[in-house]
Jmol script that loads the backbone (N, CA, C; Angstrom):
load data "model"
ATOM      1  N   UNK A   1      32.442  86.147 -36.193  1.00  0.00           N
ATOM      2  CA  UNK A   1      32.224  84.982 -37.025  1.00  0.00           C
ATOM      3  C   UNK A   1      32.516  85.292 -38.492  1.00  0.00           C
ATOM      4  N   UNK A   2      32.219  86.390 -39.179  1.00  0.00           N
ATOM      5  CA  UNK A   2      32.477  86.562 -40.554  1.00  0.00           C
ATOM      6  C   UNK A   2      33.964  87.355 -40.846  1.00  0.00           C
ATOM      7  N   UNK A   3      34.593  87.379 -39.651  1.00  0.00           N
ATOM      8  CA  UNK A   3      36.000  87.561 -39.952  1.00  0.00           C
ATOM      9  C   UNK A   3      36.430  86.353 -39.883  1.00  0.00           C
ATOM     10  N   UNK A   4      36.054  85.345 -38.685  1.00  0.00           N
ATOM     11  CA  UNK A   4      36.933  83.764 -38.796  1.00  0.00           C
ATOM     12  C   UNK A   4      36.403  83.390 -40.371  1.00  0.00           C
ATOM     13  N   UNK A   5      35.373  83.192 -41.123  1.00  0.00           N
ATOM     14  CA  UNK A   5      34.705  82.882 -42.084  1.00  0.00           C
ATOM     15  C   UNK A   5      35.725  83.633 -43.664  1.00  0.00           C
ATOM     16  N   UNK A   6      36.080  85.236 -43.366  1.00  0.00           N
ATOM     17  CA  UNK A   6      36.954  84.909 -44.459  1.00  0.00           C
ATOM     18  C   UNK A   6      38.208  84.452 -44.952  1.00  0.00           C
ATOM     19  N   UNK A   7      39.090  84.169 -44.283  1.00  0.00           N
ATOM     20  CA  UNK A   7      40.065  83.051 -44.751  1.00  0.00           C
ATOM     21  C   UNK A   7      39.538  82.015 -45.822  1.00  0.00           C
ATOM     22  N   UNK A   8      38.302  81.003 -45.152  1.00  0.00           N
ATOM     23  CA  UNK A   8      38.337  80.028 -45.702  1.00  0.00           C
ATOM     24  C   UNK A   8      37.355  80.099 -46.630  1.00  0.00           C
ATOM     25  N   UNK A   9      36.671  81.927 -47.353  1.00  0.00           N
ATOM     26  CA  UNK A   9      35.899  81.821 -48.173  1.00  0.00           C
ATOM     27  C   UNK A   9      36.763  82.187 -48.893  1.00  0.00           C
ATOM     28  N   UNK A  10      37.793  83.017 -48.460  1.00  0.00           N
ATOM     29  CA  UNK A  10      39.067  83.309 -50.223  1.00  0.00           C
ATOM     30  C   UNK A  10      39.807  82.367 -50.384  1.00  0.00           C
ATOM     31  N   UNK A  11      40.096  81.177 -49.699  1.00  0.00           N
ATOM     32  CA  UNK A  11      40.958  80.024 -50.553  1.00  0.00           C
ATOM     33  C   UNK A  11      39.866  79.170 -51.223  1.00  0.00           C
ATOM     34  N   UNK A  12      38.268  79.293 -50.427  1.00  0.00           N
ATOM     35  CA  UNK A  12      37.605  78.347 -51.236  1.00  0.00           C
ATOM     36  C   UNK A  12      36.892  78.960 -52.385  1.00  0.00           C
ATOM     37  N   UNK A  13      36.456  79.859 -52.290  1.00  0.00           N
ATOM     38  CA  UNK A  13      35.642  80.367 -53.403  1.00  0.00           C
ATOM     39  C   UNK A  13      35.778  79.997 -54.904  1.00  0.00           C
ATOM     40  N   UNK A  14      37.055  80.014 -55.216  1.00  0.00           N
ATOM     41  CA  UNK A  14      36.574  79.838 -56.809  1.00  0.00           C
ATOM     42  C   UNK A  14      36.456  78.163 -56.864  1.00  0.00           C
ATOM     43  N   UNK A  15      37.002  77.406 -56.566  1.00  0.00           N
ATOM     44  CA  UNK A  15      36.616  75.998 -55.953  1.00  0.00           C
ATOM     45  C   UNK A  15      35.043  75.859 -56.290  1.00  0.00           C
ATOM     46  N   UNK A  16      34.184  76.350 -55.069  1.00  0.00           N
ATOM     47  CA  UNK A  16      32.557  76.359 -55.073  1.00  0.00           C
ATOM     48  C   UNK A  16      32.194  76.788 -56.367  1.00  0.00           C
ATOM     49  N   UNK A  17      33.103  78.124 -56.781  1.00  0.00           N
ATOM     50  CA  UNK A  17      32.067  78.715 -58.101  1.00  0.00           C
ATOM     51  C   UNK A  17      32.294  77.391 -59.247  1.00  0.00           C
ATOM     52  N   UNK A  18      33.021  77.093 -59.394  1.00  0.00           N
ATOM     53  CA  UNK A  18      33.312  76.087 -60.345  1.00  0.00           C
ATOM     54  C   UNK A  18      32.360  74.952 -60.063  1.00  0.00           C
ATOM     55  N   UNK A  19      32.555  74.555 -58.847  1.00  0.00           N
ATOM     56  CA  UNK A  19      31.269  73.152 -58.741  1.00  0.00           C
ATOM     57  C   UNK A  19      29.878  73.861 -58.517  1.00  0.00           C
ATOM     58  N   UNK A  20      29.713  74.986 -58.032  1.00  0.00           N
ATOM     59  CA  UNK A  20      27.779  75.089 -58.143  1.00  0.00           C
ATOM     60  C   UNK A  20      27.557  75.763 -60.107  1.00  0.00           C
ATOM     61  N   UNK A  21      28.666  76.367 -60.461  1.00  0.00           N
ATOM     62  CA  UNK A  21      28.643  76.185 -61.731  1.00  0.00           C
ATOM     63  C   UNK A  21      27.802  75.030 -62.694  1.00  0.00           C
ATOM     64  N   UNK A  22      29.283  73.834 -62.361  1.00  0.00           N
ATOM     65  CA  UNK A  22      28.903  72.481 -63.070  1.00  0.00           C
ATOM     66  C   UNK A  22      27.507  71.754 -62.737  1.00  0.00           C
ATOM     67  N   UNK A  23      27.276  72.084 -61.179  1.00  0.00           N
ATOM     68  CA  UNK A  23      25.549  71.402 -60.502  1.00  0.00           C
ATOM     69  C   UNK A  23      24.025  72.191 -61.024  1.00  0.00           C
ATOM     70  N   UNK A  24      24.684  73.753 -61.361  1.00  0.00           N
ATOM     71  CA  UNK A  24      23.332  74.148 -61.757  1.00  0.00           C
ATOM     72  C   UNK A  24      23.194  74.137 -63.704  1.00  0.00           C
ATOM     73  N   UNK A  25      24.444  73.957 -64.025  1.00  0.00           N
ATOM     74  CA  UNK A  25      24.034  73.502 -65.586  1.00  0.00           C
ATOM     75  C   UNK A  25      23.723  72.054 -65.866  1.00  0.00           C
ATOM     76  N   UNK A  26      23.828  71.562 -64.902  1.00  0.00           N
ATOM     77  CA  UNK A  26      23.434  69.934 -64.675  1.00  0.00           C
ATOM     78  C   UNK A  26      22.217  69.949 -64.427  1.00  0.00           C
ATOM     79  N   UNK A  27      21.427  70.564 -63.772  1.00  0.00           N
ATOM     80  CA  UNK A  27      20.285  70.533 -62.894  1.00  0.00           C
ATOM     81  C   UNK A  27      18.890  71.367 -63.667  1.00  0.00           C
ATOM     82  N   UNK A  28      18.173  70.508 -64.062  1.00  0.00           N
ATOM     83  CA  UNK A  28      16.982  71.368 -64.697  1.00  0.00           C
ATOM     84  C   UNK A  28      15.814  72.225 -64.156  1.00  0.00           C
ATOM     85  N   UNK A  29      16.040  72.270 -62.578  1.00  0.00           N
ATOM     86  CA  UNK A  29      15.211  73.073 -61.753  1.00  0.00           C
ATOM     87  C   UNK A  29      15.453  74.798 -61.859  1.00  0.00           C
ATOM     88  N   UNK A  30      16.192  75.102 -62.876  1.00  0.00           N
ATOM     89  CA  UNK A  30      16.357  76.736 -63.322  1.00  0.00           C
ATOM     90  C   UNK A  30      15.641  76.977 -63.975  1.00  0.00           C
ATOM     91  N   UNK A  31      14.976  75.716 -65.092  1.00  0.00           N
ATOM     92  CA  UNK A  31      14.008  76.462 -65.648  1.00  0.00           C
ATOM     93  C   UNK A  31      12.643  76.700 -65.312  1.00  0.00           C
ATOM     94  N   UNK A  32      12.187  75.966 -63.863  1.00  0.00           N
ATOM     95  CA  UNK A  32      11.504  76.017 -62.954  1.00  0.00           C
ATOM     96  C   UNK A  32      11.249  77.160 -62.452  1.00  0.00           C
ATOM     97  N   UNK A  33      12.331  78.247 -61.949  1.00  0.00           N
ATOM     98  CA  UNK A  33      12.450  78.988 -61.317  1.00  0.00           C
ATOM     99  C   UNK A  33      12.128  80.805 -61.607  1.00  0.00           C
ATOM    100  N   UNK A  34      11.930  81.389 -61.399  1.00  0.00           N
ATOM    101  CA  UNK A  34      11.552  83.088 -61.448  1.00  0.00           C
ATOM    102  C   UNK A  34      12.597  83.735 -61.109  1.00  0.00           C
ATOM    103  N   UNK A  35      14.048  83.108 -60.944  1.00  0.00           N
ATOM    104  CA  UNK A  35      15.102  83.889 -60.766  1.00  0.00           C
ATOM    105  C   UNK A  35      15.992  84.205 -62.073  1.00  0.00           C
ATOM    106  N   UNK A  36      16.591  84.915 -62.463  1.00  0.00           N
ATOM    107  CA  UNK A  36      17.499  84.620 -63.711  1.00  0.00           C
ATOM    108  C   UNK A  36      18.772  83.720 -63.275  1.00  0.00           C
ATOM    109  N   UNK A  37      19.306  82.853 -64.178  1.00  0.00           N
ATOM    110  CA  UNK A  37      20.467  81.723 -63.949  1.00  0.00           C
ATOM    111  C   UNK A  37      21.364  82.662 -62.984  1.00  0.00           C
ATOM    112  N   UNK A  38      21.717  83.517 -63.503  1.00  0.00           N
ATOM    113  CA  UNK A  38      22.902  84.475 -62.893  1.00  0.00           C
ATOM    114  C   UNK A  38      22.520  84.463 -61.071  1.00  0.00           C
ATOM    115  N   UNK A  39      21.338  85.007 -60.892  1.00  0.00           N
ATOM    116  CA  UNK A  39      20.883  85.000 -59.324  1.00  0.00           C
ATOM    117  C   UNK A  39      20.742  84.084 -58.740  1.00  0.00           C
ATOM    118  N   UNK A  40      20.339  83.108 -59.171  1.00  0.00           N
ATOM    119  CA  UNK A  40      19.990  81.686 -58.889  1.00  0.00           C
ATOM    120  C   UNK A  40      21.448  81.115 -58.324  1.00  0.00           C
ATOM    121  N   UNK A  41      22.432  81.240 -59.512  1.00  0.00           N
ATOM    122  CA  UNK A  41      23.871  80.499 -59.330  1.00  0.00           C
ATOM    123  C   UNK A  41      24.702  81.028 -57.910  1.00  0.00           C
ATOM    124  N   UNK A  42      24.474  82.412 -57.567  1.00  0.00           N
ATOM    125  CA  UNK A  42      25.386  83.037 -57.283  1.00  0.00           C
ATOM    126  C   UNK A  42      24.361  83.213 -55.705  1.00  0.00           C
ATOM    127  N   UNK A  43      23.445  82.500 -55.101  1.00  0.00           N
ATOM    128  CA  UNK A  43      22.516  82.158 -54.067  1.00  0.00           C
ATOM    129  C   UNK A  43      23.534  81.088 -53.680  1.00  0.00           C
ATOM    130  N   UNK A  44      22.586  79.949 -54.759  1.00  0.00           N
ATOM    131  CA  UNK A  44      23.655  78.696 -54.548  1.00  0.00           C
ATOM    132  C   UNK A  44      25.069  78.616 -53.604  1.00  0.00           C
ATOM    133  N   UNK A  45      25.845  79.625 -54.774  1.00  0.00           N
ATOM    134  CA  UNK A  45      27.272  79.591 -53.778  1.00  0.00           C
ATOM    135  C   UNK A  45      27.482  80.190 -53.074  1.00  0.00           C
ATOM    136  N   UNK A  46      26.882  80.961 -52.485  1.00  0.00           N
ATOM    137  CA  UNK A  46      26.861  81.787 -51.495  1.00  0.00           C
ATOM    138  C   UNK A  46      26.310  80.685 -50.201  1.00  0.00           C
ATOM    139  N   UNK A  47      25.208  80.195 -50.211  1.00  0.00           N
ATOM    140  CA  UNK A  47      24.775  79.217 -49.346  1.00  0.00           C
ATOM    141  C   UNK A  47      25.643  78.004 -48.959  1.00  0.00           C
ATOM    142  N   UNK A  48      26.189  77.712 -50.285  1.00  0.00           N
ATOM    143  CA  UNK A  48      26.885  76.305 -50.491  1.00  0.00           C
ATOM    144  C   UNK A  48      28.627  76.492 -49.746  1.00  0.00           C
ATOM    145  N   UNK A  49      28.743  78.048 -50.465  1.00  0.00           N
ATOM    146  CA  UNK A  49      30.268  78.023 -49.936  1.00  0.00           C
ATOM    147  C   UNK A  49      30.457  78.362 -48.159  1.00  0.00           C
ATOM    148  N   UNK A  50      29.263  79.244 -47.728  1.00  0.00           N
ATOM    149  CA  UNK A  50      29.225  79.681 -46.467  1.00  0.00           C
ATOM    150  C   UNK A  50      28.906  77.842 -45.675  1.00  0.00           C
ATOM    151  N   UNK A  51      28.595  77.626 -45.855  1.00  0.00           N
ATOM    152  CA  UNK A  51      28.429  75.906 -44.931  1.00  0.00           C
ATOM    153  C   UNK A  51      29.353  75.169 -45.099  1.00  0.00           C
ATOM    154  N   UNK A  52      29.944  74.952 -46.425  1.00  0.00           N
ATOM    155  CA  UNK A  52      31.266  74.056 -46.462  1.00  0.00           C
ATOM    156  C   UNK A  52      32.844  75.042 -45.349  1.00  0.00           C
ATOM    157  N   UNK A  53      32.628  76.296 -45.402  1.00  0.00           N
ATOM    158  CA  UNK A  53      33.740  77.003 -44.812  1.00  0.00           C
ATOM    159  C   UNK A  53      33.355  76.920 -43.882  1.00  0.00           C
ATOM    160  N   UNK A  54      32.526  77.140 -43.590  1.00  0.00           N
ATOM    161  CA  UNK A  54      32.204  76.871 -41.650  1.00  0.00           C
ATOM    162  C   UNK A  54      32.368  75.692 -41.319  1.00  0.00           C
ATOM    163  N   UNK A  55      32.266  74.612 -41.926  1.00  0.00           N
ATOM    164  CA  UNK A  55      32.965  73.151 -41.488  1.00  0.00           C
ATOM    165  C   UNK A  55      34.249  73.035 -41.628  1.00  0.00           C
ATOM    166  N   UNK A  56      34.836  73.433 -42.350  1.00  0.00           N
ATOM    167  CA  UNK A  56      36.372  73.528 -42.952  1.00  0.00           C
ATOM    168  C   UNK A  56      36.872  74.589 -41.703  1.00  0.00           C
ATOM    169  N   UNK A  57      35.985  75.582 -41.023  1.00  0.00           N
ATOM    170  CA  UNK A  57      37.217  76.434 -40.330  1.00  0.00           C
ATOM    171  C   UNK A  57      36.743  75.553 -38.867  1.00  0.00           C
ATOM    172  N   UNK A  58      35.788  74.624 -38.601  1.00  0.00           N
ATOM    173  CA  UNK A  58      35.520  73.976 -37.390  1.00  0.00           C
ATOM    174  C   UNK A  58      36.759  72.713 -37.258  1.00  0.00           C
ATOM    175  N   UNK A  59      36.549  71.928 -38.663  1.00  0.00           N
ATOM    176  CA  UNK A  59      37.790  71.103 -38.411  1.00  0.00           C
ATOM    177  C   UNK A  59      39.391  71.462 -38.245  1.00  0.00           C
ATOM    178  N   UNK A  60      39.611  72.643 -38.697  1.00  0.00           N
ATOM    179  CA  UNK A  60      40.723  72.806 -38.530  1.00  0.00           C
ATOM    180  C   UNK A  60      40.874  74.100 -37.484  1.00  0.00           C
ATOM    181  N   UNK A  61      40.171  75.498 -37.336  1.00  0.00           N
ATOM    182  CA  UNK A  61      40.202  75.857 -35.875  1.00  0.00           C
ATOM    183  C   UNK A  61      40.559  75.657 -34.984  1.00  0.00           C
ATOM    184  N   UNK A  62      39.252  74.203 -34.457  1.00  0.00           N
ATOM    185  CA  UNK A  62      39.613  74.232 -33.040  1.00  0.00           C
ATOM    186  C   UNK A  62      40.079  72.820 -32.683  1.00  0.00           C
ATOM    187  N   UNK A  63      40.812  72.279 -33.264  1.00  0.00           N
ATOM    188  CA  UNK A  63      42.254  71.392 -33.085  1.00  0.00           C
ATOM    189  C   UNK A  63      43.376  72.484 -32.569  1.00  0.00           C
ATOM    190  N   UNK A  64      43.405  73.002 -33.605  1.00  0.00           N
ATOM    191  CA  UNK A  64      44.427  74.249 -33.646  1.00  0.00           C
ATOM    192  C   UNK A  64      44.265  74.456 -32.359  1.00  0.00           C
ATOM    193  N   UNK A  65      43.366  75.370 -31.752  1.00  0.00           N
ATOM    194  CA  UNK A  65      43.214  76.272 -30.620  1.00  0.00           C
ATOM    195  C   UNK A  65      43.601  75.447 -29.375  1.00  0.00           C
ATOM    196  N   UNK A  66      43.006  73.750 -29.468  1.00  0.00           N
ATOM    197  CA  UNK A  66      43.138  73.019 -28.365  1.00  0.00           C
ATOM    198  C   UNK A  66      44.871  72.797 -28.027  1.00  0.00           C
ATOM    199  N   UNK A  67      45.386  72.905 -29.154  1.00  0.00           N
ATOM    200  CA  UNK A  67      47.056  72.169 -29.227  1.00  0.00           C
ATOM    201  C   UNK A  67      47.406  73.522 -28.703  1.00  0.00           C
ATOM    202  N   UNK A  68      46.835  75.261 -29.178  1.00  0.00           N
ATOM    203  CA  UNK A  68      47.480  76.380 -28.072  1.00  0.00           C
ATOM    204  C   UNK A  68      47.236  76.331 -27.093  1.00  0.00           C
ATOM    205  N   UNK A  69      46.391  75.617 -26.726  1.00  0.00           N
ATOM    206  CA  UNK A  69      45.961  75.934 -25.305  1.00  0.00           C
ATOM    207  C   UNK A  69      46.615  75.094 -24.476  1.00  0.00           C
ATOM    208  N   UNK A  70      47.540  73.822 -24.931  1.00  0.00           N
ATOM    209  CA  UNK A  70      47.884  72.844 -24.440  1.00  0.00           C
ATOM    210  C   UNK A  70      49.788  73.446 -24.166  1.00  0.00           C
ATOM    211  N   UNK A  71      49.463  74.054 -25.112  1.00  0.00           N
ATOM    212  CA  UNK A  71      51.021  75.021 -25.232  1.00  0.00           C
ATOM    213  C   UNK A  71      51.528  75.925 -24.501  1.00  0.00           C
ATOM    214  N   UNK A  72      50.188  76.805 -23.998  1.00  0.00           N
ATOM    215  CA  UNK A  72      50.130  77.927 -22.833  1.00  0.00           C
ATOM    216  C   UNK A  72      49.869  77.183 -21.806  1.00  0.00           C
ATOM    217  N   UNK A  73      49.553  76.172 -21.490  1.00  0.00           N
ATOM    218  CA  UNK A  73      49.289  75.900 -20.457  1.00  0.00           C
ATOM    219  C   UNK A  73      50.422  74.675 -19.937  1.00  0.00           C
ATOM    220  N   UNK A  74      51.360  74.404 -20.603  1.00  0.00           N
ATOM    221  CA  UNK A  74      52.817  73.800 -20.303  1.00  0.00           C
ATOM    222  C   UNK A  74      54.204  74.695 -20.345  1.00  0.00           C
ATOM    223  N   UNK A  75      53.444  76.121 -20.598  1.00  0.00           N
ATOM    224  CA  UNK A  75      54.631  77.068 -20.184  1.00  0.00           C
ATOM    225  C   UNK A  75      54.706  77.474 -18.831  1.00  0.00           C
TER     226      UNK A  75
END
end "model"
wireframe off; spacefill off
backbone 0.3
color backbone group
């Protein structure tokens, strides 16, 4: 799973860093918090980017896999 997972965390990553960037300087629950901004941010995208890539490698995966399988199995 965390080999299918990196593909779509190195095309997405700086993507996420940029938007949990813009959401946690938006968001006043840091100063709430006992983490420093830096740890806090870099949770965030870690959480945020691992769930959006796992949907991103589900939609496009296993289409993919179904159309090989449809391929091997008309040879």
């Amino acid at each position: 799973m965390a080999g299918d997972l990196s593909y779509p965390v190195y095309i997405f990553h700086i993507v996420f860093m940029g938007l949990t960037a813009k959401i946690i300087d938006m968001t006043p629950i840091i100063s709430f918090t006992a983490l420093p901004k830096f740890t806090f941010t870099f949770v965030v995208h870690v959480v945020v980017s691992t769930m959006i890539d796992y949907v991103a490698l589900k939609l496009i995966r296993d289409p993919i896999d179904s159309i090989r399988a449809k391929v091997r199995n008309t040879n």
